[in-house]
Structure formats: C-alpha cells, structure tokens
N, C-alpha and C positions, 0 to 999 in steps of 0.2 A: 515393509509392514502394510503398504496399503494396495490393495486391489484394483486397477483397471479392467477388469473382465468385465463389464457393466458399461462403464465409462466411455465415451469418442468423444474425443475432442473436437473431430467435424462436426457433431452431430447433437448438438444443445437441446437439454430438454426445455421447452416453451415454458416463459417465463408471462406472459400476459396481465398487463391489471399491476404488475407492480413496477417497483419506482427505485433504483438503485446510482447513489453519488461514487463518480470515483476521482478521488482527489490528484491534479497531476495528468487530470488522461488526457490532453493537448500533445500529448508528443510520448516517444520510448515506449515502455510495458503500459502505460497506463494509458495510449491510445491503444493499445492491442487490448486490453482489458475492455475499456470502452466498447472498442468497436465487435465482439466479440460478444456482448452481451446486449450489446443493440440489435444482433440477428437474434435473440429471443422471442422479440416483440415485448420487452422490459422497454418503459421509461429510463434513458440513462442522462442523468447529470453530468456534464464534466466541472469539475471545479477548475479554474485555471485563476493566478494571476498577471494574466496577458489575454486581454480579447481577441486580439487580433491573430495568436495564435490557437485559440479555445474554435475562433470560427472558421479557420483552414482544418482544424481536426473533425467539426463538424460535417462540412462541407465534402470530406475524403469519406466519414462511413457513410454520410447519406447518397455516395456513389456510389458505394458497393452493398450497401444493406437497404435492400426493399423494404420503402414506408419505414425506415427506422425513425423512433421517437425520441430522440436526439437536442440538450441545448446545453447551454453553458452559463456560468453561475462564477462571477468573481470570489476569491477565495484566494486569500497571502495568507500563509501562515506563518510566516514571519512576524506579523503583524498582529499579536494577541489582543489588541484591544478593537481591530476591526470583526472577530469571527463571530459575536454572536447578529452585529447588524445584517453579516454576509450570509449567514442562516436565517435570518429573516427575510430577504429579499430573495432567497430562491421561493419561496410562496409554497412549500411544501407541507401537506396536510399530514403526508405518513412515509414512512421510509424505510424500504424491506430489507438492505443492504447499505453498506458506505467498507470501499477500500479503499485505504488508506496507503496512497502509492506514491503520492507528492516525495520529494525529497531532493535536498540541495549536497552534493560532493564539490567541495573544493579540492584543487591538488597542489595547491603553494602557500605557503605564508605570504602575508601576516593574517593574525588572526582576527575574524571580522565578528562584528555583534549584528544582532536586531534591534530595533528600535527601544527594546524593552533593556536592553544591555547583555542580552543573556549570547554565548557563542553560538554563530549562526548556523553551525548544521544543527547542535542539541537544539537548540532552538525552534527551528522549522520542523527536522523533522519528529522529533520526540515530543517535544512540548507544545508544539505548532498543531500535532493532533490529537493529543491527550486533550488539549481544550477545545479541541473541535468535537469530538465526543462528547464531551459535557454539553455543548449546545445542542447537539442535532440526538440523544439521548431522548426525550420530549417524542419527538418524531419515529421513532423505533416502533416498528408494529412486533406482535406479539410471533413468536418465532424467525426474527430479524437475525441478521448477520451481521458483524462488526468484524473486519476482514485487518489486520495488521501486516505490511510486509515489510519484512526484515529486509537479511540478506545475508550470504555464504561468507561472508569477511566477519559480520555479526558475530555470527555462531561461533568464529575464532578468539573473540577479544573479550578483556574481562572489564566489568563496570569499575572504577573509581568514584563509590560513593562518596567520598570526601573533596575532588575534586570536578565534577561531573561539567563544568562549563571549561575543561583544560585550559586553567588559568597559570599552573604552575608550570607544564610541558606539551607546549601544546602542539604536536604533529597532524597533520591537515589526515591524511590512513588513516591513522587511528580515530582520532576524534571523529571523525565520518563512521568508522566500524562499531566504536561504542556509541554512536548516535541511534546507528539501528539496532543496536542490540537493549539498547533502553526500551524503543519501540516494541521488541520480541517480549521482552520482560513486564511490559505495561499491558500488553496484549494476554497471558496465562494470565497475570496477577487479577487483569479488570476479568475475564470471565472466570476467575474464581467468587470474584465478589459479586456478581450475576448470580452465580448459584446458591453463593450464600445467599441473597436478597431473594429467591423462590422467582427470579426473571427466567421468561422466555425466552431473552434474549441470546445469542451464544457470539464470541468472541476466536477468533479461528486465528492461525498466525501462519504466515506464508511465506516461501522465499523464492526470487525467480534462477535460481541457481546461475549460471555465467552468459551473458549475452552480450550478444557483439550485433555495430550495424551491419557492417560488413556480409552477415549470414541473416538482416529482417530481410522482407518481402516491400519493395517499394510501395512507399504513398506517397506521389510526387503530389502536390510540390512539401508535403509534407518529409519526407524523406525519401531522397533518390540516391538510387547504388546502381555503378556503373559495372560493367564487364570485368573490367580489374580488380575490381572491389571483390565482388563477387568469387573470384578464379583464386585470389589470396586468402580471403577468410576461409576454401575448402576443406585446408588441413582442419584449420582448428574447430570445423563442423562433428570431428569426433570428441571433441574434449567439453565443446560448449554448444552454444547456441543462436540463433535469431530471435529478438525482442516480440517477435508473436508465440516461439511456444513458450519462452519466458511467461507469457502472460497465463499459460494454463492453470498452473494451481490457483494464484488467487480468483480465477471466473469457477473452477470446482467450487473452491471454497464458498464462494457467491451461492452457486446453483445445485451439486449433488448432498440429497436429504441426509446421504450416510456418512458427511462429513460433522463431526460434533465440536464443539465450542471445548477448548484447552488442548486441541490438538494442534501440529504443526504440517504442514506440506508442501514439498518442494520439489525438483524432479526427482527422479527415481533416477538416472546412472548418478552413483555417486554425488548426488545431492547439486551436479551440476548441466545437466543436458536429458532429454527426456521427458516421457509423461507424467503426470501430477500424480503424485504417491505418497503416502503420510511415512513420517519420520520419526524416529525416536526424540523424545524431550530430554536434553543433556539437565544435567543437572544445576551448571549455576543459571539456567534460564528461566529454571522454576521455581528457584528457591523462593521459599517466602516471606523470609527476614531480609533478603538483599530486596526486594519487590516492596516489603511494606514502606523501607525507607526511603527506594527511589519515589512512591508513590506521595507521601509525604514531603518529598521534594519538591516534587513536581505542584502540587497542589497551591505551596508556599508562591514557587516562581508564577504561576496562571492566576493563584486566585479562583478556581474551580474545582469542585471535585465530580468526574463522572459518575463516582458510585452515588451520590447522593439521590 
C-alpha cells in the first residue's frame, strides 16, 4: 500500500528546531530509532529506566552522529505514579514527536505485577504509555506525532476485554502479544479522538516486523556481534531482519509529511523484513466498540485520560 519512491532511508530529511522523546531508546529498535533521528539535527530524548545504560547509548550516537543533540530523561513505566514527576523533569517546553518503543517480554512464569498490581507487560507496555500520553499531551506542538509500536505477534492475537491483566490464563506469548496489541488499539482509537477533538495532533501505529541481533550492525559496547554470529543469523536475513532497519517505519512515521495519523506501518516483505511501507488496518484493530472499552479500562487502571 505504501510507496517508497520518495523515501531513503539513508537519507533523512533535516529535522532542526525540533525536539523528539523516544521511550526505551538505550538499547534494541529504540537505540536505532534514537540514533537515526539524531542525524536529523532533531533534539532527541531518550527515556530510559537505567542511567547508566541511557548514557552508554548516548555516548554510542554522539560517536557516530556529528554535533547530535542527544540526553536522557529517567522514565519507568512500570511505575505510573512516578510519569507525570518524570515529565516534568525532562524541562520540555514543546514536543514534535514521542515513540513509544519501551516495552518489557517475559518468556517464563510466574506471572509478575507492577507496583500498581496490574500484570507487568499490560502494565508497562500498554498502560505504562497510555499515561505517559496523557502527561506529555500538554507538550505536543501543533502538527506533532504520537508514534505507537506494536508488533507482528500483536496483529495475531485477540484482546480479552474481560480479562485484560491474564489473571485467569495467564501465558507469558500471549500476554506479551496482547500487551501490544492493546497498544495498536490505543494508538487508531486515541487518533480517532484527536480528530474528533479538531487536534493537529496525529497518532500513527507502527510495527518493526522480525528482528534479530544476530543480523544489527554493532554498537560496542553497547551491542557487540561476533563473526559467528553474524555467518548464522545469514540465512534468516531473508525472512527477517537487524534491529536498525527494524527501526525504519517508526523514524518514517516520526519524519515523512505523507504519513497521516490512523495509519499503520511496518516493513513491506510480508510485514516482516524490508522498507517502511504502510499496511492495511485488519479489522479487530480498529474496531471501536472493542477500543472504547479497552480505553475505559485503561483510564479506570491510570487514572488519566489522554483525550481530555
């Protein structure tokens, strides 16, 4: 559906004067987002909860990105009753952008909570930015992006509005799959309600289709791949990918004008390897009855609503 004729990825159109958060960008897709959109000459935020790895990611773009304007800003989103102090302390006047990349996969039981009680991937990563929205909303300049990434496992799985923190069956896959697909769902429903409200703002939904380290490009000491590494992941460089062109759609999504708010975009081969290409919206992503009540969920568990 979506056209690259226009588009390089090498080749980022200058972003200057503005100011973009991406939550999560210390390490994976969302150092490659990061660092990707610090060769703009964008202010880029990283949120991280770990300093100590927020300034090894730091310290890795500002080697390879000339004068990037590059810091880091504490951010657990685990922790919904620290995000609106941790929004205040980044001293942000305006905000052109924020993707929303953070996100915690467990793969074993048992199953863990947040401090809030709520199940810790729904938690982090659905609810953990749904109220990060609501605070850093204030700060949205007028034709701003509000960037959501899913994920290819998302798109598979179906929401359990009735038991949404997997209290009754709770499978670590799953519950991780329907954590971003809440996200997917939060993400059309909030820029429907942008439109309705007559906002500028647009809301875009993203997925990094399959990525392995094995096939990133080294950021020692941030991430190092050896010989071997490298010579194994080759096969499966036809079927997937390395965590930088993963990071493509959501830095499109950031930066090219002709990407518009309730769309979705992910790679182009088959939705898992490839350049950033917009995707058809399946239908239980957009429904609006399953959307209004997760949104109502969500609202109950945070205590925030972004549309306000």
């Amino acid at each position: 559906m979506g056209s690259n004729e226009h588009w390089d990825v090498r080749r980022l159109p200058r972003a200057d004067g503005r100011t973009f958060l991406v939550t999560g960008g210390n390490a994976g897709i969302g150092y490659f987002v990061a660092e990707q959109l610090a060769g703009t000459g964008a202010t880029v935020v990283i949120g991280s909860r770990d300093a100590a790895k927020a300034e090894t990611a730091l310290t890795s773009i500002r080697s390879r990105v000339r004068s990037a304007d590059v810091r880091s800003a504490r951010l657990d989103l685990a922790d919904l009753a620290s995000l609106k102090a941790s929004v205040d302390a980044m001293g942000l006047d305006r905000l052109d952008a924020v993707v929303h990349n953070a996100g915690v996969l467990l793969d074993d039981p048992p199953r863990r909570e947040t401090a809030e009680g709520n199940e810790l991937m729904f938690g982090t990563n659905h609810l953990g930015h749904f109220a990060l929205t609501a605070w850093l909303r204030p700060l949205l300049t007028p034709g701003s992006r509000v960037v959501v990434t899913g994920s290819f496992a998302g798109k598979q799985e179906r929401l359990d509005l009735d038991d949404l923190q997997s209290t009754r069956d709770y499978r670590p896959k799953r519950t991780y799959g329907r954590s971003k697909l809440a996200q997917m769902v939060f993400g059309f429903e909030f820029d429907r309600r942008l439109r309705a409200a007559g906002s500028e703002t647009a809301c875009v939904v993203t997925h990094p289709g399959g990525a392995l380290d094995s096939l990133t490009p080294a950021r020692p000491p941030l991430h190092e791949r050896t010989a071997g590494e490298r010579l194994r992941g080759l096969p499966l460089g036809l079927v997937v990918q390395g965590k930088e062109a993963a990071a493509w759609p959501a830095v499109r999504a950031v930066l090219d004008p002709a990407v518009s708010g309730g769309q979705m975009w992910g790679p182009r081969a088959f939705g898992l390897r490839g350049l950033p290409a917009r995707e058809p919206v399946r239908e239980h992503l957009s429904d609006p009855d399953g959307a209004a009540r997760l949104w109502a969920a969500s609202v109950e568990l945070t205590g925030v609503d972004p549309s306000m």
